[in-house]
VOGU-3710 file (C-alpha; in Angstrom, 3 decimals, decimal comma):
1> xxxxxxxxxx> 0,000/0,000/0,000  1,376/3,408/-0,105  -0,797/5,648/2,094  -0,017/8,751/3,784  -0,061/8,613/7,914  -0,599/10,997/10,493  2,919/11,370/11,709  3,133/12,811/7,919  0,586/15,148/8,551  2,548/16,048/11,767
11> xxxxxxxxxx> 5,666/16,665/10,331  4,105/19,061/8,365  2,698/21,081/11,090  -1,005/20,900/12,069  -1,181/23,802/14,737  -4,000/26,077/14,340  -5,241/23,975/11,479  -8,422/22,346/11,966  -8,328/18,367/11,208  -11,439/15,792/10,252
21> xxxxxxxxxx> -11,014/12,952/12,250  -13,477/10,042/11,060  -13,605/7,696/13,943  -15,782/4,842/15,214  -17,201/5,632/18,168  -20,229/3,078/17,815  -19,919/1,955/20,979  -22,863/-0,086/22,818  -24,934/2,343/25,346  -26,813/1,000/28,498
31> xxxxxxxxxx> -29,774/2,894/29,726  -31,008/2,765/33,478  -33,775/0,916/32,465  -31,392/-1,533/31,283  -32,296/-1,126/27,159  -29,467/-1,506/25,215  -29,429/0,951/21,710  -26,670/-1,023/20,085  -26,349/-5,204/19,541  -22,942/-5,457/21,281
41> xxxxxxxxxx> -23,939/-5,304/25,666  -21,093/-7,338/26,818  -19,131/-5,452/29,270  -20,218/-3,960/32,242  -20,672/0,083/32,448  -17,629/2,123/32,601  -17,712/5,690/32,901  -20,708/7,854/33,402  -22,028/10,095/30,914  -25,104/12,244/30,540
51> xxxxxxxxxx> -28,799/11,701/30,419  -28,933/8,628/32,562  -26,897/6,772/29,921  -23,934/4,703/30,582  -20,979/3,553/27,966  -21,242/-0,588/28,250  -18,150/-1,284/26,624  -15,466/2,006/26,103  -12,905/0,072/23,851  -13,755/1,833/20,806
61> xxxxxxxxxx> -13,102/5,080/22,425  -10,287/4,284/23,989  -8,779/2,929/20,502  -8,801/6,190/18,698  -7,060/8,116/21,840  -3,369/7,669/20,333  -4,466/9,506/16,888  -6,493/12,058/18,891  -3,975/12,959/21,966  -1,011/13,445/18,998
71> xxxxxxxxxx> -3,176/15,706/17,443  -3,661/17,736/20,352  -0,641/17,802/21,613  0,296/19,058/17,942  -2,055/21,988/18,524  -4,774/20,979/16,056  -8,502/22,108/16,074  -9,562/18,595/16,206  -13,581/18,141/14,739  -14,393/13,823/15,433
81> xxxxxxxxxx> -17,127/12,702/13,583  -18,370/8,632/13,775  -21,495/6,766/13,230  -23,589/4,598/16,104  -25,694/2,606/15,641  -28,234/2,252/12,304  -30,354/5,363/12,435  -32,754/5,482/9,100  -30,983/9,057/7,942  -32,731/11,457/10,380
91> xxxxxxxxxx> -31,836/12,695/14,307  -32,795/9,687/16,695  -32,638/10,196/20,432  -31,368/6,893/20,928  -28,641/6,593/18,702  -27,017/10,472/19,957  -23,083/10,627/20,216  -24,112/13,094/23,163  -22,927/10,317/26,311  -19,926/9,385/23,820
101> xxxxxxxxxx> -18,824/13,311/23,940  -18,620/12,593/28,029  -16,586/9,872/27,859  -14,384/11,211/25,399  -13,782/13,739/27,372  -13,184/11,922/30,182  -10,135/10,133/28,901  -9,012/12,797/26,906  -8,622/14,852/30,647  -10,465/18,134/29,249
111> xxxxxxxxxx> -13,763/19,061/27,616  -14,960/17,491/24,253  -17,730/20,226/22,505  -20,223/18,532/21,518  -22,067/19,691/18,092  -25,817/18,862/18,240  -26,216/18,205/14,695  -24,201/16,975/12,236  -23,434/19,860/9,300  -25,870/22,143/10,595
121> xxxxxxxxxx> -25,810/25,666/12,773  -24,491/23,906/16,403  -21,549/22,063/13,832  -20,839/25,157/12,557  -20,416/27,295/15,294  -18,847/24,735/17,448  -16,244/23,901/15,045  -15,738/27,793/14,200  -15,177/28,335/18,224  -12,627/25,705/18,941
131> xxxxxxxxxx> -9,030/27,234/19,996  -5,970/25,379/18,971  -5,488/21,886/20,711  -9,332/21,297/21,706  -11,642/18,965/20,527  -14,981/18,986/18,942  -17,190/15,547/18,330  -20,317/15,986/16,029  -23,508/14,638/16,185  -23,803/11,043/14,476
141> xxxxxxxxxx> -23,349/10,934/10,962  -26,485/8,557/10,308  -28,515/11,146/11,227  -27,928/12,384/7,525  -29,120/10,281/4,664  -26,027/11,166/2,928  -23,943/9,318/4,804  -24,696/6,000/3,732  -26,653/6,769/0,510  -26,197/4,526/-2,736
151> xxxxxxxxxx> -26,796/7,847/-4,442  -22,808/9,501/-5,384  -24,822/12,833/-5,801  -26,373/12,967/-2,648  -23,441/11,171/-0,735  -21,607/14,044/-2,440  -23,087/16,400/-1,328  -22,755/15,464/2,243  -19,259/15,054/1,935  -18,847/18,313/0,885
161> xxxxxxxxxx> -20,313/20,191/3,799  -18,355/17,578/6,213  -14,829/18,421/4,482  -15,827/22,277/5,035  -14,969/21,991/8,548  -11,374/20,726/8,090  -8,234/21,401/6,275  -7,154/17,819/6,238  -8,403/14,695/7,089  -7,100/11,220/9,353
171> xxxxxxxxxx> -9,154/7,756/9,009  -9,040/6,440/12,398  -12,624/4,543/12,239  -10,906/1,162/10,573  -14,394/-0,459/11,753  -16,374/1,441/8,693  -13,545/1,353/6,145  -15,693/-1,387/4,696  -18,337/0,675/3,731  -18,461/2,785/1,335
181> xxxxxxxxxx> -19,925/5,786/3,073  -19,741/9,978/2,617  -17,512/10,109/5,621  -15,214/7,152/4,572  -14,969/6,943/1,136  -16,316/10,570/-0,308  -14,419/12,844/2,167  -10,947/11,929/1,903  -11,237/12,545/-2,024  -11,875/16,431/-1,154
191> xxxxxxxxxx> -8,820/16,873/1,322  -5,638/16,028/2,410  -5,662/12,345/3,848  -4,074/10,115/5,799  -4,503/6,832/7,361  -4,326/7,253/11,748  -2,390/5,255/14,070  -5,558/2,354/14,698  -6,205/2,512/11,343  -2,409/2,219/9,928
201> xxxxxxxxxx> -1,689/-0,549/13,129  -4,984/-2,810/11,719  -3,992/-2,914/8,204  -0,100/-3,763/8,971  -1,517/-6,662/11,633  -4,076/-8,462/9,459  -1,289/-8,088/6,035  0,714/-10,528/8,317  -1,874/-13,138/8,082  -2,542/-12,523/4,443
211> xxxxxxxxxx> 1,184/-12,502/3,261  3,080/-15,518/4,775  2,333/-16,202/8,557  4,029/-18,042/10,748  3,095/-21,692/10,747  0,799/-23,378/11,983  -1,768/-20,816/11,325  -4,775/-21,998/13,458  -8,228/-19,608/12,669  -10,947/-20,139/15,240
221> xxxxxxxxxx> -14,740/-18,867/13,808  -17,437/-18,559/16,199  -20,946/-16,744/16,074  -24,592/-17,530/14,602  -24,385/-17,636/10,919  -22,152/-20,022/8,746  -23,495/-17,238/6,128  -21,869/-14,744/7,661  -18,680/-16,128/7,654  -18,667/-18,356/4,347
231> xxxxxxxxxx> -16,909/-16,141/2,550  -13,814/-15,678/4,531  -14,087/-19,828/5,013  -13,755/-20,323/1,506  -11,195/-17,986/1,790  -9,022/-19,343/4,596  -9,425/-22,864/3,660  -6,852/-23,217/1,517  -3,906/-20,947/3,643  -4,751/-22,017/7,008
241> xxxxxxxxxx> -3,555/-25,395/8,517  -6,429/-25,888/11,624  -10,121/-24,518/10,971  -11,732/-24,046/14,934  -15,353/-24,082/14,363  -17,879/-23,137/17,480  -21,234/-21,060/17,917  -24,194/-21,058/16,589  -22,908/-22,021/13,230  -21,280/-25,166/14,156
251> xxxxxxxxxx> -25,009/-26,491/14,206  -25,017/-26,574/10,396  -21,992/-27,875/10,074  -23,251/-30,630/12,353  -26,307/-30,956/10,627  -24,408/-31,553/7,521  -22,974/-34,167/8,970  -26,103/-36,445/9,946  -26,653/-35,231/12,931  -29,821/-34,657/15,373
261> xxxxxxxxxx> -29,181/-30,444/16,149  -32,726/-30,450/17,998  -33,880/-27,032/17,955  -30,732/-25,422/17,767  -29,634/-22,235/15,547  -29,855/-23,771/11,965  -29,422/-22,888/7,943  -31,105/-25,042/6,517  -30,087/-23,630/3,218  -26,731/-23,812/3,977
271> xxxxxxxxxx> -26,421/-27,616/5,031  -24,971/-29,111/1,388  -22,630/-25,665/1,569  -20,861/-26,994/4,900  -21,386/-30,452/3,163  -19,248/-29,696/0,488  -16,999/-27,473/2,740  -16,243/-30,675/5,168  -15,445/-32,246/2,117  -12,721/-30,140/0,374
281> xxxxxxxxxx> -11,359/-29,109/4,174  -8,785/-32,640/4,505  -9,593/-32,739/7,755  -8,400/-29,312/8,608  -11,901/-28,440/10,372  -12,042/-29,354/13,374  -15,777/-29,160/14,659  -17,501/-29,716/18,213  -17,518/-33,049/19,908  -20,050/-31,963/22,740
291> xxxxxxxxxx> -22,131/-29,090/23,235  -24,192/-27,597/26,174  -27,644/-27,721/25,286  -30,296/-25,927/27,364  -34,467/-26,221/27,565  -34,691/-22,288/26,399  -32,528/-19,431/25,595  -32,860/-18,011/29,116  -29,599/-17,492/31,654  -31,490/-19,375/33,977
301> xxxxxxxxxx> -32,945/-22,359/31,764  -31,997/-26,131/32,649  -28,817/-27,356/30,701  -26,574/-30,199/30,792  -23,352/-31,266/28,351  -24,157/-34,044/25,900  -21,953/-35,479/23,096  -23,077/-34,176/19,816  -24,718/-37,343/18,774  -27,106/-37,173/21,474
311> xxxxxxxxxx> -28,453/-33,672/21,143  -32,286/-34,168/22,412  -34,602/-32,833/19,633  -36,690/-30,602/21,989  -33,218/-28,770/23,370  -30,984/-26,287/21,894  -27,658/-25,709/21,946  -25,538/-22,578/23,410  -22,151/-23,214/24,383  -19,445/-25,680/23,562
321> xxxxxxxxxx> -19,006/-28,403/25,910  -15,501/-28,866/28,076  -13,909/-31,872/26,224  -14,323/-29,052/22,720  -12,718/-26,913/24,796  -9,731/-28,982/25,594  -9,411/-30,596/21,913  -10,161/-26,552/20,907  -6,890/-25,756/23,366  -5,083/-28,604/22,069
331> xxxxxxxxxx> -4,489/-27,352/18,560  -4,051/-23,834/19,503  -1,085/-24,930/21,602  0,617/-26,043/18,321  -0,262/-22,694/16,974  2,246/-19,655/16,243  -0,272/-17,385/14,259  -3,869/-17,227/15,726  -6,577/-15,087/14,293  -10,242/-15,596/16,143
341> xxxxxxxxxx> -13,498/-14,370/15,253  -17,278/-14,960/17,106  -17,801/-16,014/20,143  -17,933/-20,064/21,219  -21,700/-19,731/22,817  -23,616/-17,259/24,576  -21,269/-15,470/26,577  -23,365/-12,819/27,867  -24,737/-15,601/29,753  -23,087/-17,129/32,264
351> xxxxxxxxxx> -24,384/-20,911/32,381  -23,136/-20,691/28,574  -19,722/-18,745/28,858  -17,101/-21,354/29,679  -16,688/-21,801/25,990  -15,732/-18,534/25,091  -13,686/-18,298/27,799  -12,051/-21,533/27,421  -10,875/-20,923/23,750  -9,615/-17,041/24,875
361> xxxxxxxxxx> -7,728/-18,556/27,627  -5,880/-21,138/25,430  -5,124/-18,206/22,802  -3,721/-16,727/25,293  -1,222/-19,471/26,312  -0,733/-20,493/23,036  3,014/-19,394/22,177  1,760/-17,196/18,983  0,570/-14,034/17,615  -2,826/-13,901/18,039
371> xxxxxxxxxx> -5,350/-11,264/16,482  -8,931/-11,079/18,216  -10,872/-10,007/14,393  -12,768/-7,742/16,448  -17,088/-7,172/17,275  -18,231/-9,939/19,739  -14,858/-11,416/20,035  -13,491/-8,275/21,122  -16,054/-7,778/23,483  -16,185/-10,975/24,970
381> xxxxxxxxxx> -12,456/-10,595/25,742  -13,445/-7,331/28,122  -17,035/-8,963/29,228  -14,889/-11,619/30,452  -12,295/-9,822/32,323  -9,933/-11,324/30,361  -6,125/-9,446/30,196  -5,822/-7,498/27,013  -2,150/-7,748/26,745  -2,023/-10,976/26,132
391> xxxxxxxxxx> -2,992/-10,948/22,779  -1,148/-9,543/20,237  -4,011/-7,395/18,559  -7,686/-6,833/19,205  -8,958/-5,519/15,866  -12,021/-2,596/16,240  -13,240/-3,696/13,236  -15,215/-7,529/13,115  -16,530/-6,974/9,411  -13,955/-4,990/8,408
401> xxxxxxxxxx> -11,286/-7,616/9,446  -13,114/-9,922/7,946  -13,622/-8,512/4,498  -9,809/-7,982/4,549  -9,043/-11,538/5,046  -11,052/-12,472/2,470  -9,280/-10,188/0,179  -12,023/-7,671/-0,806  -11,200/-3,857/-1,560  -12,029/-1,560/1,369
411> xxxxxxxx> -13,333/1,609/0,129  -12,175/3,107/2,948  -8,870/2,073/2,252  -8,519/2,535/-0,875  -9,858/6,135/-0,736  -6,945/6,479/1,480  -4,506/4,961/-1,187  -5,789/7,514/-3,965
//
């Protein structure tokens, strides 16, 4: 690749000037009540933040502060703008970056100004206020329909008004850089660009397992869907030397392979695909040999641990059983290049954790580099208290990381690249 970075943009002096910083800030936010406005409510609160809402899970935030505090420090007007969550193009309540500007602050140690809409009057006259080293975060970009129109026009036109309020811009959201959005893909054409240090650190991580990793490269896939991953599967197959497959879309794997998944998480359209998969794989996937199945999906519903050829038809199941786990372990501790993505069960419940916990645990031992691919994986890691450090990267990006594996073109990247 040959992309720009921000310690370019620092050599060249940044003081006074005021720079777009597209992060992701779509972090999950937990209400009193206990409603959660975005899918991912791993982790308990930390921080608190206005209007009664509390930050579940701070990582994103936290990931962009290298890129922001350099800035800063630089004496840049600094104007943040990110997504959260999937408003339909028009102000939400639910979905406001307002608590996000609080915790931003926070861990930035001084005030974040918060902009109230988007490209409007409050962006413009916060943005026009802000003295050299402060920071400004907008209101959420999906509040627009320009943001994520299919329209180049309109998505133009969006773009436009968001590269008015800076004189260059840094991609530091590497979790969007899959889509190909106003703020990703449209602004960086209309100013100077470069990539930011999350953003620069992801793309030089996941080229390691694309180019020639260390061997034996063991890939562990978790989560619901087998259709949500069959691309990077097909993908992987052939590079990879150990295929780790748990979650909910183990079931259709199983399925494909005779088996009774009672009323577990199935595709049934996608049972000859994993046929066929099992088939071409030589015995590189290695799949479940027990399971914890449960009467309901409740934290508090009656389970037990059967082998996966006795899976009652009127159960489901939510977890990997312990003898997975330790067959799981086994091949990661042959490993020297991990990457993981999805979780093993439901690890926001306990009775169905041990799983995901299991598999982190043995990543962690395993003498390797390991790279969490980000989303639910990532959370789980700080849901479960699990130490950070000990894995080599946690990518903010789950899709993102996962397109890239498979090879695609990131817009985001390559808007970068132009």
């Amino acid at each position: 690749m040959s992309i720009r970075t921000l310690d370019d943009l620092l050599a060249e002096g940044v003081s006074g000037r005021r720079v777009l910083v597209r992060a992701d800030l779509n972090v999950p936010l937990d209400k009193q009540s206990g409603a959660i406005t975005d899918h991912n409510s791993a982790s308990a609160p930390q921080g608190g933040t206005p209007d009664g809402v509390r930050i579940a899970d701070d990582g994103r935030i936290r990931a962009v502060l290298p890129t922001l505090g350099a800035l800063v420090e630089a004496g840049a007007k600094v104007v943040v703008c990110s997504h959260l969550g999937r408003p339909k193009g028009a102000p939400d309540p639910q979905f406001s970056l307002g608590p996000v500007a609080g915790r931003l602050g926070e861990l930035l140690g001084a005030p974040v100004h918060f902009a109230t809409d988007t490209v409007g009057e409050s962006a413009r006259s916060t943005v026009a206020g802000l003295a050299d080293g402060q920071v400004a975060l907008l209101e959420n970009l999906r509040f627009n329909a320009g943001e994520t129109s299919k329209d180049e026009a309109e998505r133009g036109a969006f773009a436009d008004q968001l590269a008015a309020f800076g004189d260059a811009y840094v991609d530091d959201a590497f979790g969007a850089v899959h889509r190909k959005h106003a703020s990703v893909y449209d602004v960086p054409a209309r100013l100077p660009h470069v990539a930011g240090r999350l953003v620069l650190r992801e793309v030089e991580v996941l080229s390691k397992l694309t180019g020639d990793p260390e061997r034996p490269y063991v890939v562990v896939l978790g989560g619901s869907k087998v259709s949500d991953k069959l691309a990077v599967i097909e993908a992987l197959l052939p590079t990879v030397d150990r295929l780790l497959i748990g979650g909910g879309m183990c079931f259709t794997f199983l399925k494909a392979q005779g088996l009774e998944v009672g009323t577990s998480l199935l595709e049934k359209d996608m049972v000859e695909t994993c046929r066929n998969l099992l088939e071409r794989a030589d015995g590189k996937i290695l799949l479940p040999v027990d399971v914890v199945v449960a009467d309901a999906f409740a934290p508090d519903a009656a389970h037990d641990t059967v082998r996966v050829d006795g899976i009652p038809s009127h159960r489901l199941g939510l977890d990997i059983g312990p003898e997975t786990v330790a067959g799981f372990a086994a091949a990661l501790s042959q490993a020297k290049t991990i990457f993981w993505n999805g979780p093993m069960g439901v690890f926001e419940m306990a009775a169905f954790a041990a799983g995901t916990r299991g598999v982190a645990e043995a990543i962690t031992k395993a003498d390797a580099f390991s790279v969490v691919g980000g989303g639910d994986s990532a959370a789980a890691v700080r849901a479960l208290g699990l130490d950070e450090s000990s894995f080599g990267h946690i990518s903010t990006g789950g899709g993102a990381s996962l397109e890239y594996l498979e090879g695609k073109t990131l817009p985001g990247i390559a808007a970068l690249e132009n």
